[in-house]
N, C-alpha and C positions, 0 to 999 in steps of 0.2 A: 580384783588383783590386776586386770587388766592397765586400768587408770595406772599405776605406780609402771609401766613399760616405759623406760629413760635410756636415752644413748647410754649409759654406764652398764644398763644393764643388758643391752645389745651387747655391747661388748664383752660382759662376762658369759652369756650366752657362748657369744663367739670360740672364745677364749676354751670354758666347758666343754663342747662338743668338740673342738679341736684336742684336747688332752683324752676325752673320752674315746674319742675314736682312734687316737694313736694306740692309747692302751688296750682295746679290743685287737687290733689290725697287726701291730708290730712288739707289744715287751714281751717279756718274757713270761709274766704271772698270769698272761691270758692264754697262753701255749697249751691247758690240757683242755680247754673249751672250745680253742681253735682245732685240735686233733680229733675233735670226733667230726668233723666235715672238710678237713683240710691234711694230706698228709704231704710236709715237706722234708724237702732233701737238700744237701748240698753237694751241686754236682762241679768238679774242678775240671777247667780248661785245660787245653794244650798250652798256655802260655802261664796257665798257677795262679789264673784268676781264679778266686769260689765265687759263685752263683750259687744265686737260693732258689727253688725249683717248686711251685706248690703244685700238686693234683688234687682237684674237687672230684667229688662221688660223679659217677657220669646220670645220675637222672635220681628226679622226684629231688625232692624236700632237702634232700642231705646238700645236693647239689644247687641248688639256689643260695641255701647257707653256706657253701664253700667258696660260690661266689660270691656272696655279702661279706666273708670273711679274709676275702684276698684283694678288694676292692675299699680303699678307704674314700673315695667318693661316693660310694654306696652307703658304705657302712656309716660316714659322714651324717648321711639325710637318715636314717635311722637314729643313730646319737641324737643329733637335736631331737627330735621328735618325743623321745625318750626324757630327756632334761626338760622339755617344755611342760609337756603331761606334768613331771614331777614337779615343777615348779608351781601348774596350776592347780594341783589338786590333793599334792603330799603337803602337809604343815611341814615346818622350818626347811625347806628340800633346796631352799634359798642358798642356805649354809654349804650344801654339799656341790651344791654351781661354782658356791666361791672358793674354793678347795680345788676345783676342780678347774678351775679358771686359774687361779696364782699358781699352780703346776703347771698347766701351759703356759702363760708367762713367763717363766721361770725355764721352761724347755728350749722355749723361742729364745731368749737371752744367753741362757749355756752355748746353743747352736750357733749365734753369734760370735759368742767367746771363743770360741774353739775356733771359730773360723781367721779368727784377727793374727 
């Protein structure tokens, strides 16, 4: 499986672990996973900005996890790791890289859009 490794599919990699790790770090549907190591708030300013405020467990286990779960550079090198495994050792898991890759894609080009 190794021999079939192609820039295309660095790129879906890429692609995968960037949608993966958004969606652990910041939507919405990852919220009651992220709540048992991470409890956030939103605290408003003197000027009526909101800020988003996380608190991790202060020790042991919970709190490693609340930093992997408030850190998407962390949580990033995790992702991959997770997509690679799956890729070398799940059958079709190819499918769900690429699912997972044309959602990023597609995130990246919305963000884009919205910016024009």
């Amino acid at each position: 499986m190794i021999e079939s490794f192609s820039a295309l599919f660095f790129i879906i990699l890429i692609l995968a672990s960037f949608r993966l790790t958004h969606l652990i770090i910041y939507d919405d549907i990852a919220a009651p996973l992220r709540s048992l190591f991470v409890t956030t708030s939103i605290i408003t300013l003197e000027n009526g900005q909101q800020v988003v405020q996380h608190e991790v467990a202060p020790k042991g286990i919970k709190r490693w996890l609340g930093l992997l779960f408030t850190c998407h550079w962390c949580m990033g090198i995790w992702s991959s790791l997770i997509l690679i495994l799956l890729w070398l050792f799940v059958p079709y898991a190819i499918w769900l890289l690429v699912i997972l890759a044309v959602a990023g894609a597609a995130a990246i080009i919305e963000t884009i859009v919205l910016r024009l």
